[in-house]
Biopython code that builds the backbone (N, CA, C, O; Angstrom):
import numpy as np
from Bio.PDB.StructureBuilder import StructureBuilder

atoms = [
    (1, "UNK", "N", (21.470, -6.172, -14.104)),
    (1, "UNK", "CA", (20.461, -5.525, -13.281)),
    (1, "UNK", "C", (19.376, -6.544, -12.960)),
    (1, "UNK", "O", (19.068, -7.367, -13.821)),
    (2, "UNK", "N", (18.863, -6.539, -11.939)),
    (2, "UNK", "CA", (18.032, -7.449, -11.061)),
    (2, "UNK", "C", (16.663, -6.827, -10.567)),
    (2, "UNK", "O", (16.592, -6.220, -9.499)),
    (3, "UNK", "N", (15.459, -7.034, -11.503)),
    (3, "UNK", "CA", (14.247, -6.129, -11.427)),
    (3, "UNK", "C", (13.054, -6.918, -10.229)),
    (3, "UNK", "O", (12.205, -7.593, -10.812)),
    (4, "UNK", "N", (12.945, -6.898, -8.966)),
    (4, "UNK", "CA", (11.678, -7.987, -8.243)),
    (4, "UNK", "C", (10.920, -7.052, -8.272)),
    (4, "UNK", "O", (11.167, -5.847, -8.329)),
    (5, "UNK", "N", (9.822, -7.674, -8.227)),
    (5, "UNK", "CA", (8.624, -7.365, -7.815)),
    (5, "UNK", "C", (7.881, -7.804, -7.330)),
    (5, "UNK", "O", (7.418, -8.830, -7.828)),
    (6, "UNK", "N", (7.230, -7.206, -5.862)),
    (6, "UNK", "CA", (6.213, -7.620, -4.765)),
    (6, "UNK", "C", (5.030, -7.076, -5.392)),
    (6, "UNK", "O", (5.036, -5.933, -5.848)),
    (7, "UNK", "N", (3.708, -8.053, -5.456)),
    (7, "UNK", "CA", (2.484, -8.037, -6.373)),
    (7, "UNK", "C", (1.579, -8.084, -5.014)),
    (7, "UNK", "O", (1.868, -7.928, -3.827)),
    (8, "UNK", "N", (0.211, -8.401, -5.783)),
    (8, "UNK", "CA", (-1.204, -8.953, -5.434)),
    (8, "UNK", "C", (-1.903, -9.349, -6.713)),
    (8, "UNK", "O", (-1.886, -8.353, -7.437)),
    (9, "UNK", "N", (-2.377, -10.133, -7.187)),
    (9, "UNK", "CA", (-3.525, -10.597, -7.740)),
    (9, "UNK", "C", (-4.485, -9.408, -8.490)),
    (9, "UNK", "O", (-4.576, -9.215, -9.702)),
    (10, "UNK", "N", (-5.163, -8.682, -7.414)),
    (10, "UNK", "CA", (-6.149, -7.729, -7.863)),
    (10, "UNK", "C", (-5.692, -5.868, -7.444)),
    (10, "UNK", "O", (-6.345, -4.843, -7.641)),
    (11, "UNK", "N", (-4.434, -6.055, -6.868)),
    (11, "UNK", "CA", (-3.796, -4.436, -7.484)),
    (11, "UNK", "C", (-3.313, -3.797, -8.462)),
    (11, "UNK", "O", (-2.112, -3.715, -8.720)),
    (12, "UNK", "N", (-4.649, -3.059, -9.372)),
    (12, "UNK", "CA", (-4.445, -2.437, -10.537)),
    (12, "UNK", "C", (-2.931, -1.942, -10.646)),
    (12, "UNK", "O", (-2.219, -2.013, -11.648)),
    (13, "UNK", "N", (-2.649, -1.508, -9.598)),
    (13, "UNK", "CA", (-1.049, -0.740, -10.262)),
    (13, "UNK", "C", (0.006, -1.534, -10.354)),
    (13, "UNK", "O", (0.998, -1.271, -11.033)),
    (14, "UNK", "N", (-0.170, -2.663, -9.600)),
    (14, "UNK", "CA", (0.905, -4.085, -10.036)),
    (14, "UNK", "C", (0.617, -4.322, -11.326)),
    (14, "UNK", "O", (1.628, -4.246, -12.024)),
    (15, "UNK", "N", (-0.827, -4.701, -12.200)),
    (15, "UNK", "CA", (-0.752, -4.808, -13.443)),
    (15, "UNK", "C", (-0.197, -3.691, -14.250)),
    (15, "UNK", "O", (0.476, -3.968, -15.242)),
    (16, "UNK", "N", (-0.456, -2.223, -13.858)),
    (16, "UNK", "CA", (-0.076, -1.321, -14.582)),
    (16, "UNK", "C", (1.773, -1.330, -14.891)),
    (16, "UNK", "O", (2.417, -1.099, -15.914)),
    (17, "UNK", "N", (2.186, -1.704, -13.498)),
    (17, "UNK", "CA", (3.526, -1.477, -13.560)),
    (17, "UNK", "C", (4.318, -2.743, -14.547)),
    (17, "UNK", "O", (5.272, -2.536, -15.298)),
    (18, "UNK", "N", (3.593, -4.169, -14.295)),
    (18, "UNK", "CA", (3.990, -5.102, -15.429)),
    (18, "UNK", "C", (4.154, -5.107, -16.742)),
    (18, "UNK", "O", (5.107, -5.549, -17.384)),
    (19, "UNK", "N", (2.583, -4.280, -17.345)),
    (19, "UNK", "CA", (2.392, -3.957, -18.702)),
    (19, "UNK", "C", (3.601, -3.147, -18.446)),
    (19, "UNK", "O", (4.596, -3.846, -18.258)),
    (20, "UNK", "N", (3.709, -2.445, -18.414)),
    (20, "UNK", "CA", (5.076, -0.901, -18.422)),
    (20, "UNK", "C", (6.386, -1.811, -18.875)),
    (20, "UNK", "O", (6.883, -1.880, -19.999)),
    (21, "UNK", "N", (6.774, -2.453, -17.725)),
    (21, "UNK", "CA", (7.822, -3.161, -17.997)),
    (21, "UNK", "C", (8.326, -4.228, -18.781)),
    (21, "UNK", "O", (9.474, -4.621, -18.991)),
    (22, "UNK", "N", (6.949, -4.701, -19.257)),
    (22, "UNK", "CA", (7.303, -5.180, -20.423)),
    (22, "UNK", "C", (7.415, -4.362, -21.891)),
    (22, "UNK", "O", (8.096, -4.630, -22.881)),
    (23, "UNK", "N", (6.757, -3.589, -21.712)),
    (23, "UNK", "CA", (6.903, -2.522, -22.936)),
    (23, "UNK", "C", (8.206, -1.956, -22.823)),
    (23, "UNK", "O", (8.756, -1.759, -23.907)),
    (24, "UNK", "N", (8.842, -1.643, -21.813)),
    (24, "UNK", "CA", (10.515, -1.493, -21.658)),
    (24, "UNK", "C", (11.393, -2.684, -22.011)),
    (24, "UNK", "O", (12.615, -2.639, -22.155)),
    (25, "UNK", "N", (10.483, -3.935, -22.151)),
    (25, "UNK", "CA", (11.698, -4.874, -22.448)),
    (25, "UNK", "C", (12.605, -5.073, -21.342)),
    (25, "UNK", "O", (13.739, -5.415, -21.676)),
    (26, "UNK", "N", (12.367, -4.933, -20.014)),
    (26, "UNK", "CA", (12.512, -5.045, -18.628)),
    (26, "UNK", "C", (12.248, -6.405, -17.890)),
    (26, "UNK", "O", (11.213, -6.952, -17.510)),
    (27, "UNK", "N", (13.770, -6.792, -17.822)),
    (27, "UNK", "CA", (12.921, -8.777, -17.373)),
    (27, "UNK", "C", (12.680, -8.077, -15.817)),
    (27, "UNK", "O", (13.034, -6.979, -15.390)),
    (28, "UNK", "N", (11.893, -9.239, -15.136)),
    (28, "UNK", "CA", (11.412, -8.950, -14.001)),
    (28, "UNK", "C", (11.463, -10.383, -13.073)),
    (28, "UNK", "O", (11.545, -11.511, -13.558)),
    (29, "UNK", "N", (11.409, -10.120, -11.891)),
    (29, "UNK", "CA", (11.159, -11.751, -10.892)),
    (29, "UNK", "C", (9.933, -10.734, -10.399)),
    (29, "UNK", "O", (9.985, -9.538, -10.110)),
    (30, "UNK", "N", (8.587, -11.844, -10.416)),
    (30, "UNK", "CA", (7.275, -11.454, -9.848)),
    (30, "UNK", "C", (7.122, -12.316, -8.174)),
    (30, "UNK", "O", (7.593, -13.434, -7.963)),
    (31, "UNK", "N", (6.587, -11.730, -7.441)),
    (31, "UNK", "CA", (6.542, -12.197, -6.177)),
    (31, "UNK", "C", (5.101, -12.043, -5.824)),
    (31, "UNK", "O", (4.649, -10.938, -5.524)),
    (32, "UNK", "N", (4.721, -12.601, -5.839)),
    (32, "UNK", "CA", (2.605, -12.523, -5.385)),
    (32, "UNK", "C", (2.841, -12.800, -3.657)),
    (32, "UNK", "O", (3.077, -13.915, -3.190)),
    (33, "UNK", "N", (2.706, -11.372, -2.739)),
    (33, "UNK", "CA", (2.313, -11.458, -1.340)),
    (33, "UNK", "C", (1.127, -12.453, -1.113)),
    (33, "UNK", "O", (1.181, -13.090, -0.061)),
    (34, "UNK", "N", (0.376, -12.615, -1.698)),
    (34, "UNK", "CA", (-0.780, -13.291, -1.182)),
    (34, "UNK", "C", (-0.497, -14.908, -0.968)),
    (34, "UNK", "O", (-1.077, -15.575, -0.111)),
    (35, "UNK", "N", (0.276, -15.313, -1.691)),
    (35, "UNK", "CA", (0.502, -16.384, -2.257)),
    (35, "UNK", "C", (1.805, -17.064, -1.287)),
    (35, "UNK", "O", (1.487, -18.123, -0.746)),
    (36, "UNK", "N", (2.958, -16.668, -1.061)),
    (36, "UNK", "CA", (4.020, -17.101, 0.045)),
    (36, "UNK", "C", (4.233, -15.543, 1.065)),
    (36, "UNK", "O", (4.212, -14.322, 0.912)),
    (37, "UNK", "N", (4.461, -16.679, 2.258)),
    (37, "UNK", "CA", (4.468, -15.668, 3.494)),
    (37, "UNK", "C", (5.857, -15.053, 3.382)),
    (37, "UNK", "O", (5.977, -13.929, 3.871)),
    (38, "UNK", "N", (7.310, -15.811, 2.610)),
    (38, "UNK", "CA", (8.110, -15.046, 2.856)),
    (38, "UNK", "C", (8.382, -13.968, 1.887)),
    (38, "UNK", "O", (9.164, -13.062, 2.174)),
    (39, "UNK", "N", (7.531, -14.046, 0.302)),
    (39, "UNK", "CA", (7.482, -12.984, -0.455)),
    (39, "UNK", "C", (6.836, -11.622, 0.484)),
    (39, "UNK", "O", (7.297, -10.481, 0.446)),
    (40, "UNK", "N", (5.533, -12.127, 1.404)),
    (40, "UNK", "CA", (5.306, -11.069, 1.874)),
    (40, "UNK", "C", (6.108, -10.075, 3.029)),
    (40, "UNK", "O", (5.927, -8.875, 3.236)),
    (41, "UNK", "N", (6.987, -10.948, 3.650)),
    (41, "UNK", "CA", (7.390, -11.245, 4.684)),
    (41, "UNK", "C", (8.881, -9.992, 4.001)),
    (41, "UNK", "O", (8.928, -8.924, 4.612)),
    (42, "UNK", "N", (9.737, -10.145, 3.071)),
    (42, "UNK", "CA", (10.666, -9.841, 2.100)),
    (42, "UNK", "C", (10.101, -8.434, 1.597)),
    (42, "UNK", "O", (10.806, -7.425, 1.597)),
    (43, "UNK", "N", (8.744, -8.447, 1.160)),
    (43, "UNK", "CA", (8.299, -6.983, 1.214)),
    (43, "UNK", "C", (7.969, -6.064, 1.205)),
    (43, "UNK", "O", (7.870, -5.160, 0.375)),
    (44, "UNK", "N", (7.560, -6.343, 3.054)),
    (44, "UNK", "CA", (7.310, -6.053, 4.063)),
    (44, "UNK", "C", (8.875, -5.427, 4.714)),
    (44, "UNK", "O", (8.856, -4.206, 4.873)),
    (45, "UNK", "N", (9.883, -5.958, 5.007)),
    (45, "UNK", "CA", (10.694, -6.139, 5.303)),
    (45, "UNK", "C", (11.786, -4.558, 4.736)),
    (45, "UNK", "O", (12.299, -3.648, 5.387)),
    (46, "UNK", "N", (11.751, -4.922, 3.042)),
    (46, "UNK", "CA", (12.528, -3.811, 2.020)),
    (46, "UNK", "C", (11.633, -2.602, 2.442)),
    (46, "UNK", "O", (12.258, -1.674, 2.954)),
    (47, "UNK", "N", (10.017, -2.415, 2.296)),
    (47, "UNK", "CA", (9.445, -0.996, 2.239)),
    (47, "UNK", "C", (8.973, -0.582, 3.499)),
    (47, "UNK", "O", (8.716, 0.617, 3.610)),
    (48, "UNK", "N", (8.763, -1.493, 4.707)),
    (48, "UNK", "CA", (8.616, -0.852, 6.167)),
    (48, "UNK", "C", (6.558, -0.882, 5.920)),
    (48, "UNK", "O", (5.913, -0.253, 6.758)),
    (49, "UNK", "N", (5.891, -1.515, 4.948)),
    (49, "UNK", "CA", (4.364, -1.460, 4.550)),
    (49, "UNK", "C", (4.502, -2.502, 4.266)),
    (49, "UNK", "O", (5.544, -3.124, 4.065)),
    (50, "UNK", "N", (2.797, -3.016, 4.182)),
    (50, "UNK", "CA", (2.212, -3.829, 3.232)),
    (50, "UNK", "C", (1.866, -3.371, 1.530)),
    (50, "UNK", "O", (1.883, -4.127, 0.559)),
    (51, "UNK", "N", (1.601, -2.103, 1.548)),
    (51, "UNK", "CA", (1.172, -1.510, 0.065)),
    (51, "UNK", "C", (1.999, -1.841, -1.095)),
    (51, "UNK", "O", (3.068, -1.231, -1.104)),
    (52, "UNK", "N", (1.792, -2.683, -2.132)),
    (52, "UNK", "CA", (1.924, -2.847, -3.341)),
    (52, "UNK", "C", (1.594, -2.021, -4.255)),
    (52, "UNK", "O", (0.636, -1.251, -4.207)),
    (53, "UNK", "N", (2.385, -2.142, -5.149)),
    (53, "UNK", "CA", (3.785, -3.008, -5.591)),
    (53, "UNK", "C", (4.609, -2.290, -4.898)),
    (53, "UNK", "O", (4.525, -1.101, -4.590)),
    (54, "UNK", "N", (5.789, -3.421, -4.552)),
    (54, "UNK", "CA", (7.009, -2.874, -3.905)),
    (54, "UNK", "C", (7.831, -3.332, -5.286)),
    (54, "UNK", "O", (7.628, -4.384, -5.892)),
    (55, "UNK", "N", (8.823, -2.288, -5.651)),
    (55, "UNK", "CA", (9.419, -2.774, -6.636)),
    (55, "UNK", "C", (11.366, -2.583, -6.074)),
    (55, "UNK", "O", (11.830, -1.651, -5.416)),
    (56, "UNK", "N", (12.084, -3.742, -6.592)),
    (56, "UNK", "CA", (13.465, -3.819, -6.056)),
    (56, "UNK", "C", (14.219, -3.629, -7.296)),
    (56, "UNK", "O", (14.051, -4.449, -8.198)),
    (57, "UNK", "N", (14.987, -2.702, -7.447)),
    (57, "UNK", "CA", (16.051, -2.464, -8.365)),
    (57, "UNK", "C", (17.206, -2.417, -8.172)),
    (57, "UNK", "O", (17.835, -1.442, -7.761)),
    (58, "UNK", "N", (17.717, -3.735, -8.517)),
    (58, "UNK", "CA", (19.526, -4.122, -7.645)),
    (58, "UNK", "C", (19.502, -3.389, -5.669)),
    (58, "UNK", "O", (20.544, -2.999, -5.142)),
    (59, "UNK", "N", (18.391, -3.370, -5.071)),
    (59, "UNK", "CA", (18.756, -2.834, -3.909)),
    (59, "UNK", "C", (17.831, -2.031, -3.649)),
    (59, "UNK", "O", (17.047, -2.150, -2.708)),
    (60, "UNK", "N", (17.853, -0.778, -4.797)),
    (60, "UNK", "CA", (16.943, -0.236, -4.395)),
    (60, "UNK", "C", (15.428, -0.075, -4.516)),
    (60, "UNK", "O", (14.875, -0.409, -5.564)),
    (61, "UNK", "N", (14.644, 0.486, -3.357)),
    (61, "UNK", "CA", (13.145, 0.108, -3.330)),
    (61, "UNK", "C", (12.397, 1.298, -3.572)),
    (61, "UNK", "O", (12.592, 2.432, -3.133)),
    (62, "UNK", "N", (11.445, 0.838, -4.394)),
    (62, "UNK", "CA", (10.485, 1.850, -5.166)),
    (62, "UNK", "C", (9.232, 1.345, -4.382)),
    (62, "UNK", "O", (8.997, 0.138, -4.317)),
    (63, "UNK", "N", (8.395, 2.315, -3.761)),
    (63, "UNK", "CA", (6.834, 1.639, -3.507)),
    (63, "UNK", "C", (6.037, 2.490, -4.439)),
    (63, "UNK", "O", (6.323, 3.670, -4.640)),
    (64, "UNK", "N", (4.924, 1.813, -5.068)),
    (64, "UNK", "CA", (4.282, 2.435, -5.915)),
    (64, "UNK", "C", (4.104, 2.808, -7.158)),
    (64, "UNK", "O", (5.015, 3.616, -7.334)),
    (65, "UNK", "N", (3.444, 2.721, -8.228)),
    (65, "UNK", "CA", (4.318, 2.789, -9.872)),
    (65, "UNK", "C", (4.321, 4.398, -9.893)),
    (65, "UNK", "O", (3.402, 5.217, -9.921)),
    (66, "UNK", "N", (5.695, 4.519, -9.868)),
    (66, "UNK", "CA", (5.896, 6.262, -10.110)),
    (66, "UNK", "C", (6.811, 5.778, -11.812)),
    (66, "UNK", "O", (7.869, 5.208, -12.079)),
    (67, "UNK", "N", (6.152, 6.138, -12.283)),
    (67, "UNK", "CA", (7.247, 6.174, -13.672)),
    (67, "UNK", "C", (8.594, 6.967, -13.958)),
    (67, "UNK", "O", (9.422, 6.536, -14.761)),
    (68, "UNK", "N", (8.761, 8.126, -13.268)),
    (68, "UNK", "CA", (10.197, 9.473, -13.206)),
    (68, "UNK", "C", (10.859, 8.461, -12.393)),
    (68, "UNK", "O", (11.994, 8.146, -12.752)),
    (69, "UNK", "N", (10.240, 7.749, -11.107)),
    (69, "UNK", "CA", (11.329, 7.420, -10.288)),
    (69, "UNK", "C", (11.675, 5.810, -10.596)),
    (69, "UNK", "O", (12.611, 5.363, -9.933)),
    (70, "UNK", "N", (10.990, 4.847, -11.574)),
    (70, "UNK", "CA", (11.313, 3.774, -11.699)),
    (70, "UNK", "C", (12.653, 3.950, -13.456)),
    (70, "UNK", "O", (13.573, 3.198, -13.777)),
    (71, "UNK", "N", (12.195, 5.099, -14.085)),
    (71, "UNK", "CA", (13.307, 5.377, -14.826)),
    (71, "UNK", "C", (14.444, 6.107, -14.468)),
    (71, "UNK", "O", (15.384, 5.824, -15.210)),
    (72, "UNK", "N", (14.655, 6.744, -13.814)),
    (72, "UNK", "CA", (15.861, 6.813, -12.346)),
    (72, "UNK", "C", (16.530, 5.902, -12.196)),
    (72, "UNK", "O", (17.749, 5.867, -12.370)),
    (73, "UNK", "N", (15.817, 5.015, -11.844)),
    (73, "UNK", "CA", (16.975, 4.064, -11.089)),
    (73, "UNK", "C", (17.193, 3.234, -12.163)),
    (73, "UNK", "O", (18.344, 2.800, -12.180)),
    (74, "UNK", "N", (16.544, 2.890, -12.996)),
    (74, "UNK", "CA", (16.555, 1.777, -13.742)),
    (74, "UNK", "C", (17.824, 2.448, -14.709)),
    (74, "UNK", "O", (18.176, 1.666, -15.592)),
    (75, "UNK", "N", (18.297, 3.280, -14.699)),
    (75, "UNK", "CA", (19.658, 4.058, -15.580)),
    (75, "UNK", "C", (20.639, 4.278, -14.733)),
    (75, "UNK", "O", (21.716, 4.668, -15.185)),
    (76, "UNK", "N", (20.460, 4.059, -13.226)),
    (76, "UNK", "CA", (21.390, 4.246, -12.383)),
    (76, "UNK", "C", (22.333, 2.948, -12.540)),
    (76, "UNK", "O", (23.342, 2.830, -11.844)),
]
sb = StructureBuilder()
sb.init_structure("model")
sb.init_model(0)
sb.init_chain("A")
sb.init_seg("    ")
for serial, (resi, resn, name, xyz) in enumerate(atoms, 1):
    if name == "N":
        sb.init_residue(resn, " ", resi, " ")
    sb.init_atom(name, np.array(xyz, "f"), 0.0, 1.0, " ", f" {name:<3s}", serial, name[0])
structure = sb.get_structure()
């Protein structure tokens, strides 16, 4: 399983969703929009927004830290 994640710097719920996933023991690839145009560019691209966190789970895209729906998929 293949966990990305589209960030920012100063969006509380990108940190929220990191702490989380590490407490799951959940490896992750971090992607900071601010930082390269094609992280932003990538997604932008997967969620049809700019709003962070975009989170990618083998494919599929989560916007937002919903916890019911990031343990969903993450068992799918």
């Amino acid at each position: 399983m293949e966990v990305q994640i589209y960030t920012t710097p100063t969006c509380s719920w990108c940190q929220k969703l990191k702490i989380w996933l590490k407490k799951k023991k959940i490896s992750f690839i971090e992607h900071d929009i601010t930082e390269s145009d094609k992280a932003r560019d990538d997604a932008l691209e997967k969620s049809s927004q700019l709003g962070v966190p975009v989170i990618d789970i083998d494919g599929k895209i989560i916007t937002g830290f919903h916890e019911k729906e990031l343990e969903k998929a993450l068992k799918e």
